[in-house]
N, C-alpha and C positions, 0 to 999 in steps of 0.2 A: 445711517447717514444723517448727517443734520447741516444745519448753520448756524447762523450766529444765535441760536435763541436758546432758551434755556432746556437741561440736560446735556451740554456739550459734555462735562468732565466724563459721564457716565456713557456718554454715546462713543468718547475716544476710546473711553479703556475697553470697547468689544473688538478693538482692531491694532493696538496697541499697549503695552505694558504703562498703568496710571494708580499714582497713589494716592489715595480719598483720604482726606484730612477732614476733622470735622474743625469749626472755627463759629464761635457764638460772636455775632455783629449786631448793630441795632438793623431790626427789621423797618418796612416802609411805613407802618401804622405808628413806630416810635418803640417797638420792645423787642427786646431778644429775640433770635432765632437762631438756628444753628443751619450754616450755611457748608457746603463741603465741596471746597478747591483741590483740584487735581494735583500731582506733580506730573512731570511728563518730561523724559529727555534735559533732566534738571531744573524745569521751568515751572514756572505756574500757569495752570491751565482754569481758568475761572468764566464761570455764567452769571452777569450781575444780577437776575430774575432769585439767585440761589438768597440774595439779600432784598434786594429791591420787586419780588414777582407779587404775577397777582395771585399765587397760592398763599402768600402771606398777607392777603387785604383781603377778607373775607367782606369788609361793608363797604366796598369799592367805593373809596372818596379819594382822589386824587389830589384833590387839594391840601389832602391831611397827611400825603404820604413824602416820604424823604429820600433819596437814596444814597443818605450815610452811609449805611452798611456797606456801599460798594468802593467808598473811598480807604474803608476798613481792611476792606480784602486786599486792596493794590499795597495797602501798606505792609501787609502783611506775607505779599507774594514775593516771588523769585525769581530772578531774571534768568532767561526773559518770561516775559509776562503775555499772554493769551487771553483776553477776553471777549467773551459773547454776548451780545446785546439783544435782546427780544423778552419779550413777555410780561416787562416792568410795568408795575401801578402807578409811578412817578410819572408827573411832568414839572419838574423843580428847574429842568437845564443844567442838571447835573449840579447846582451850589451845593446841595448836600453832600455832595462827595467831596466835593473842593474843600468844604471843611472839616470833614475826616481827615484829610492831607495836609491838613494844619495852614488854610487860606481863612483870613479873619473875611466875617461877612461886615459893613455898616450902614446902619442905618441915616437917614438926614441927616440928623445930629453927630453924626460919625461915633454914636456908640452902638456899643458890639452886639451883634445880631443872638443869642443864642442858639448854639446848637440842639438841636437837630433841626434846620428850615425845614420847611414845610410847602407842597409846592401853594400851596394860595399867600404865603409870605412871602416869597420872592421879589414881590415889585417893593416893596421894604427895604431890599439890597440897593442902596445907592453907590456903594461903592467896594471895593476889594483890596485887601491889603496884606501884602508877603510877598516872599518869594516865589516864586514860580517852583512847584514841587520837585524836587531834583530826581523822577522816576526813572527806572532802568527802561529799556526800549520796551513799546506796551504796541502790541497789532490784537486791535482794535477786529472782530468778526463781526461783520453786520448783517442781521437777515434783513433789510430793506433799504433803499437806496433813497428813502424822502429825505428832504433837505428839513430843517428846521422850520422855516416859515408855510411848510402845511401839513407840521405833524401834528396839531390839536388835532383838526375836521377828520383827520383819519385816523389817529388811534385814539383818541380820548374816548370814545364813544364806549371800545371794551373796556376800561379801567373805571367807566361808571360816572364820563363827565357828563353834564348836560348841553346838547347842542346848543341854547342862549348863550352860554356863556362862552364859544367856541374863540368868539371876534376878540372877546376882549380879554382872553387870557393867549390869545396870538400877539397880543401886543407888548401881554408881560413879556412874554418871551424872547421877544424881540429887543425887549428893553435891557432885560438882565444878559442879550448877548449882546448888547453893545457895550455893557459893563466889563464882562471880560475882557472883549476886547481894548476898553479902554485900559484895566489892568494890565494885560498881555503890550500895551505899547509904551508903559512908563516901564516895564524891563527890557526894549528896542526891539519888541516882536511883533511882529507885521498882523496886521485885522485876519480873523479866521470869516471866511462870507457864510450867510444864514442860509445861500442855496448851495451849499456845500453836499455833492452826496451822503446822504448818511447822518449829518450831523443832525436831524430829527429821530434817529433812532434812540428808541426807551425814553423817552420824551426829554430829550433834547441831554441826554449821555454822552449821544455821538458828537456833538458840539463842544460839550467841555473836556470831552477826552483828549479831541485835538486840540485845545486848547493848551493843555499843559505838555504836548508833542508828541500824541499816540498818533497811533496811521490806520488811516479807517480803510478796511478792504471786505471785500463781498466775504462771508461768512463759507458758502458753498464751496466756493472753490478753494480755501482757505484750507477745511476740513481735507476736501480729495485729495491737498496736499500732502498733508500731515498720518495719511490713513493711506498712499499709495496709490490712491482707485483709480487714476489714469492709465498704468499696465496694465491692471487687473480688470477691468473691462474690455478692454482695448480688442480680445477677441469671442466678445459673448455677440448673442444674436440678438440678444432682448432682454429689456430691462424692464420689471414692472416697477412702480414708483405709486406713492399714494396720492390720489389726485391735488389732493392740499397741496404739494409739495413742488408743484409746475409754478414755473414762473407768473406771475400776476402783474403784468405791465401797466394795468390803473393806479395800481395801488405800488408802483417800484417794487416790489416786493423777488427778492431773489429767495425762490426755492430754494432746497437742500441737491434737482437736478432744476439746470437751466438749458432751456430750449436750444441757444447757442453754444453749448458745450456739448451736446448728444445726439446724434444723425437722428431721424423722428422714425425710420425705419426700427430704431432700438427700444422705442419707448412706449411702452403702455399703458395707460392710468387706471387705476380700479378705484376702489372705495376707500375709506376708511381701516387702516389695519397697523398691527406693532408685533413685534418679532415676540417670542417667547422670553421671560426673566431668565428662566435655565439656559444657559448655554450649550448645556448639555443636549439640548432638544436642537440647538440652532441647524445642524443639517439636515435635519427630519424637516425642520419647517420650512427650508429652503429649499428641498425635494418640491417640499406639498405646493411650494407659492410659485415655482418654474412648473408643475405639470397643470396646473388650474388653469382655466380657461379666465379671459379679464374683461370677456363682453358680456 
């Protein structure tokens, strides 16, 4: 089970038939990586962490990171399009993807920004010029429901920001969505708002995703979809879940199970734990995790 965060392709294909593509993008530090998008039911099934994570930012600078590579992927995908948003080193507000999809960034002088921005370049973006990306329908997995104007103070901290600086890159942020938006309204598209659920997911993704007309939906229930798990539960007694994975109402955070989708009589929380890589193993460890005891 997951949500929007990274490992979806690999988490679908234990419950469904997925085909692993591998696909070399610019990663979040600025160099290659090779990232690997699902197929699924003819579509693309993509994790932006697979391009933009922080497995790929080992000197955790967020201001040095881009997330190009995830405008790479969507170019690259197939409709329709699936992507999961969690675990990204970026807080760019998504322009580096925007100029993967071939959105010119400019500077005051209205000359052209080079690619690959960087998130502490952004407030450089004074303006946005192109078309509006003509992408096939993109639903958009979120594992958190923050809006953009308090995603620094709550995720910058793991990607390795500095709390001083929280105020005042709240405010780039702010700035370069009002730039979209003011691109998004010389092609007659109405302002996307910065309390938007979601649209602070993977530092501000979920903001320019809707921007160019994906639909931002809870990641969890998104998955149960797509994998059945609403029958297939439907008559167990108890379900154990890893404590991480409970909903966190401080932080919006939608687990992989949410409180309001599962009677609390079903639900137990243990420790920290991960199924086995064999699948071959997978009923044995299924036996072991329903006879163990979760106090």
């Amino acid at each position: 089970m997951t949500d929007g965060g990274a490992g979806r392709p690999e988490a679908l294909g234990w419950h469904r038939p997925v085909q692993l593509e591998a696909l070399t993008v610019i990663g979040p530090a600025g160099r290659p990586v090779t990232a690997h998008p699902g197929l699924h039911d003819g579509g693309s099934c993509i994790a932006s962490a697979q391009a933009c994570g922080l497995r790929h930012s080992l000197q955790r600078e967020p201001l040095q990171a881009t997330s190009y590579g995830v405008g790479q992927l969507l170019r690259a995908a197939k409709d329709p399009i699936r992507i999961g948003l969690g675990g990204s080193a970026t807080i760019d507000c998504g322009l580096g993807m925007l100029q993967a999809l071939g959105v010119l960034l400019q500077d005051h002088n209205r000359q052209s920004i080079p690619a690959p921005i960087r998130g502490g370049q952004i407030s450089k973006a004074c303006g946005l010029v192109g078309r509006i990306p003509p992408l096939p329908p993109v639903e958009v997995l979120l594992d958190v429901e923050t809006p953009l104007v308090d995603a620094v103070p709550l995720y910058s901290p793991q990607k390795g920001h500095r709390p001083r600086n929280f105020a005042g890159h709240t405010t780039v942020l702010m700035h370069s969505a009002a730039r979209i938006n003011a691109w998004r309204q010389t092609h007659g598209r109405s302002p996307i708002s910065d309390v938007l659920p979601g649209s602070g997911a993977a530092g501000g993704l979920g903001f320019a995703l809707s921007a160019v007309g994906a639909t931002l939906t809870a990641g969890a229930a998104a998955f149960a979809r797509l994998t059945r798990l609403p029958p297939e539960i439907a008559g167990v007694d108890a379900a154990v879940v890893e404590k991480d994975a409970w909903i966190q109402p401080a932080t919006r955070t939608r687990g992989p199970v949410r409180s309001a989708d599962w009677p609390s009589r079903r639900i137990s929380r243990c420790g920290r734990w991960s199924a086995p890589r064999d699948r071959s193993l997978r009923h044995r460890w299924s036996q072991t995790a329903s006879s163990s005891s979760t106090e």
